[in-house]
N, C-alpha and C positions, 0 to 999 in steps of 0.2 A: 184703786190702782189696777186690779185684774178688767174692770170694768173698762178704762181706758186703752188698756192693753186691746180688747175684745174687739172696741168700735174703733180701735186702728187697723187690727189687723182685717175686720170687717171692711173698711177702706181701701186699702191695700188690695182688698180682694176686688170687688168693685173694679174699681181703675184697671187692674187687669185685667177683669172679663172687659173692661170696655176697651182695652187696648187691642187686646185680639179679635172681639170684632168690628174695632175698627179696620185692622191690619184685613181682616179676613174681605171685609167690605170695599178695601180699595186694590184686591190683590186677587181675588177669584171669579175670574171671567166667567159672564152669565148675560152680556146682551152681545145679540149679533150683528155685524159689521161685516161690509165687503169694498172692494176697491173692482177695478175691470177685471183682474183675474187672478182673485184670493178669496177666499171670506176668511173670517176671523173672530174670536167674541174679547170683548173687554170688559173688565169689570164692574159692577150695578155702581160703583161709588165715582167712576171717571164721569164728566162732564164734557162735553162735546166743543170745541170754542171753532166759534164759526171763524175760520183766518183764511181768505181768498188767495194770501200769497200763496200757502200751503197747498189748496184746493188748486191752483192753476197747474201746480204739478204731480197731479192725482194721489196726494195727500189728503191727511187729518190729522188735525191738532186737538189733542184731548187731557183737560187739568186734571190735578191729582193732589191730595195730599193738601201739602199747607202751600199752596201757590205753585207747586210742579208742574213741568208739560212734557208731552209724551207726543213726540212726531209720528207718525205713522205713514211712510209714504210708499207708492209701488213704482219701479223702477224697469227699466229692460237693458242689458249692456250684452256684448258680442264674448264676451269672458266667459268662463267659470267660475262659479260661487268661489271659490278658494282663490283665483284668481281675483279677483273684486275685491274680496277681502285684504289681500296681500297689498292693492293699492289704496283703500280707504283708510283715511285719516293721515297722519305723520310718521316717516318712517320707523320711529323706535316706538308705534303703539303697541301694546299686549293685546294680541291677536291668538284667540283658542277656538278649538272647534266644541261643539254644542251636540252632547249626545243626547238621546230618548227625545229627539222632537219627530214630526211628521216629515218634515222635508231637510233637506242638508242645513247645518246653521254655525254661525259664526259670532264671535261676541270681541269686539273692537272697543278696548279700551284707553283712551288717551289722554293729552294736555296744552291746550291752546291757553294766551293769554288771557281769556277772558273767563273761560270755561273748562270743564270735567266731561265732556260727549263719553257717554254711555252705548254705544251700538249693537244692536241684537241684526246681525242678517239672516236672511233664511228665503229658500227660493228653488226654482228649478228649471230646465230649459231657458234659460238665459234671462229667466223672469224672475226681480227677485224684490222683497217686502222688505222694506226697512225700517226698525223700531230705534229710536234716539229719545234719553235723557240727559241731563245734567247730573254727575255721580257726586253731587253735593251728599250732608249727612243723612236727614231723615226723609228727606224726598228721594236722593240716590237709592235709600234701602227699599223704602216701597216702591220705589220707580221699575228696580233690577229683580227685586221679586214679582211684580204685575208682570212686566217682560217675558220673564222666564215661563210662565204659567199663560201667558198669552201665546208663546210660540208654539205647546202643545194644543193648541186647538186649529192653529194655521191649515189650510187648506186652497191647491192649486185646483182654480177652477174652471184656466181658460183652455180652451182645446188646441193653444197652441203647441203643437209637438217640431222638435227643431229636424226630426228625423220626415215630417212633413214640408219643409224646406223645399221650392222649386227649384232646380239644380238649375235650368237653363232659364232665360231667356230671349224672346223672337220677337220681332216687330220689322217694320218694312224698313228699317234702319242701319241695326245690329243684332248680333244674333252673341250671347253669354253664356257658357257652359262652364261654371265656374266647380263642379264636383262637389265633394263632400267639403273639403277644405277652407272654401270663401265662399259668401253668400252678398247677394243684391240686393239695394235696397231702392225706393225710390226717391230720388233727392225730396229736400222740401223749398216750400218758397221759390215754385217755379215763376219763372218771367212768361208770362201774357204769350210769347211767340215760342214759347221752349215746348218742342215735339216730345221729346222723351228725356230720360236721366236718370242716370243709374251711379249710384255708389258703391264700390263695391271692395270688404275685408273681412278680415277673418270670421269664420261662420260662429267659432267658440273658441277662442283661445283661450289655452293653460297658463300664460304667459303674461304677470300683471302688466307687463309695459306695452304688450302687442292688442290694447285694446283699440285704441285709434288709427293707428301708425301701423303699420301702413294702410293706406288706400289711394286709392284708382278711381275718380270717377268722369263717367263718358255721356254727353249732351248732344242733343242736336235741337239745334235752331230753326227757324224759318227767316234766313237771312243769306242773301250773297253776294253782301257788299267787302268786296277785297278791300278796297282801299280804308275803309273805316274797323275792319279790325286788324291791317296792320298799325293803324294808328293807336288803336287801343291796345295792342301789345307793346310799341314805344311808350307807351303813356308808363305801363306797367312797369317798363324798365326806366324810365327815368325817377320814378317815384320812391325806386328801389333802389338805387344807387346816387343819394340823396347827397352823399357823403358823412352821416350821422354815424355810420358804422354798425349801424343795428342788423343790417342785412350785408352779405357778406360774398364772392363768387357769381355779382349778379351777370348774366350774358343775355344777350339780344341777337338770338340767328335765326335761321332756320334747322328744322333737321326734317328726318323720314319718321314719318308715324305710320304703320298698315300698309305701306306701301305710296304714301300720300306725301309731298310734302307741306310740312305746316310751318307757322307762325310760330316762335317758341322764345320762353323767358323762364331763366334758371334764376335761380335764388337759393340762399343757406340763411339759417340763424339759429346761433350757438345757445339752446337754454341752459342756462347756469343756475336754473334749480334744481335742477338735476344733480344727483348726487351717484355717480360721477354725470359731469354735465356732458349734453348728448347736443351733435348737428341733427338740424330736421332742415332736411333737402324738399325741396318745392319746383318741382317743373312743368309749366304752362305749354298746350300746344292744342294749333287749331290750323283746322281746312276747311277748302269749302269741296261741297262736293253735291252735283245735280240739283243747283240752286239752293243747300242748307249748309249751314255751319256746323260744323263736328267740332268740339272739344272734348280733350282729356286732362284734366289736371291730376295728379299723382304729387303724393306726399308720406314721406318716407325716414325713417331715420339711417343719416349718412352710416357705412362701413355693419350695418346689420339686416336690411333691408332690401336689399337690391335683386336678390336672389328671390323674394318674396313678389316684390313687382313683378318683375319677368314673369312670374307664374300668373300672375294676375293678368298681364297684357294677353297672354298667350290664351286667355279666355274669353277674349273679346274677335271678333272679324266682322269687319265692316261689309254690308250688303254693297 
């Protein structure tokens, strides 16, 4: 009897040193890993899963555990870490901040119908690393302990500093002095004849919902054919007042842009996922001027915004 007592409790012990270091082997970062502007180390027990959708948005996906994955991806937003935060996942997630790491961090816990996301953020100058599990049982545990021990090793390693920010911009076109407040960016997916293009909002807003909304952005063309974009501004407006009701306030005028006047098509639509649900106002305008076409599109949330644009227009002067 003491005999079987002896080689259980010999078992017993066993299974626990191999639990621990198991635990320890899939939870104590010791290989190194980097993204454009982080490095980082994860644990000798993660596996690497080569996933191209991940990889296309300067991610990695790495297993864990008994079939767990562990996203890791790097991101850039115009916010505040706490601002990002306060917008990521569903409004009633459990959202805490993350002390003794290297850089600011956040941990976003929530409940979609499929899944348990697990989110560790963590980041700085508007550049920030995002770790996600499934907070299922025994993957969730070594998931959110690898996590937690992965975020004190985080490291920013790009030289981007937002206090390095070009205030202005000049070209033979427009000339942008947007201040410390708003910052430019260059549109993407330019058109074959587009001379310049600039988008332009807030440089870092504190503010989860001022991440997008508003913005300003100002184009020029190599184009000056009048008559073919006033047709393409009717086009716009008939396509929008369709009668569907999905867009709302649509008008087809002109007005004064810079002193110009242009081509112009307003538009609303009410999102009602919004909680409380919010207008996002859209107004279209376009000139020509010295044989090129100027556009500014500006997009805004109706009754909070408006005061925001002004500042923005007021940063723009057309050469």
């Amino acid at each position: 009897m003491n005999k079987a007592i002896i080689i259980s409790g010999a078992a017993v012990a066993v299974i626990a040193a191999s639990a621990v270091g198991y635990t320890y082997y899939m939870t104590h970062p010791s290989v190194e890993c980097t993204t454009d502007s982080f490095s980082f180390k994860v644990p000798r027990g993660f596996k690497f899963n080569d996933n191209e959708s991940i990889q296309d948005i300067n991610g990695q996906m790495y297993k864990y555990g008994f079939g767990g994955d562990i996203a890791i991806c790097e991101l850039n937003s115009n916010q505040t870490l706490r601002a990002y935060a306060e917008a990521l996942g569903v409004d009633d997630a459990e959202r805490k901040r993350i002390d003794g790491t290297p850089l600011e961090c956040y941990n976003i816990k929530y409940k979609t119908k499929n899944a348990n996301p697990n989110v560790y953020l963590t980041g700085t100058d508007t550049y920030f690393l995002v770790m996600e599990t499934d907070s299922s049982f025994i993957n969730g545990f070594l998931g959110d302990m690898s996590m937690k021990n992965i975020l004190k090793t985080v490291k920013y390693t790009s030289d981007f500093r937002l206090s390095d920010l070009p205030e202005e911009y000049d070209d033979e076109y427009v000339h942008i002095s947007t201040g410390s407040k708003y910052a430019f960016k260059d549109i993407e997916d330019k058109a074959d004849n587009q001379l310049m293009g600039q988008t332009i909002r807030y440089r870092e807003s504190d503010d989860k919902n001022k991440g997008y909304y508003p913005a300003v952005t100002i184009g020029v063309v190599d184009s000056d054919d009048a008559e073919k974009l006033a047709e393409t501004y009717d086009n716009g407006y008939k396509s929008r007042s369709d009668g569907t009701g999905y867009y709302s306030n649509v008008v087809r005028d002109k007005q004064d842009i810079f002193g110009y006047e242009a081509e112009h098509v307003h538009f609303e639509h009410c999102d009602d996922d919004k909680v409380p649900p919010v207008t996002k106002v859209h107004d279209m305008k376009s000139f020509i001027k010295d044989g090129h076409t100027y556009y500014i599109n500006i997009s805004y949330i109706k009754d909070r915004d408006e005061t925001d644009v002004q500042e923005i227009l007021d940063c723009i002067s057309i050469k």
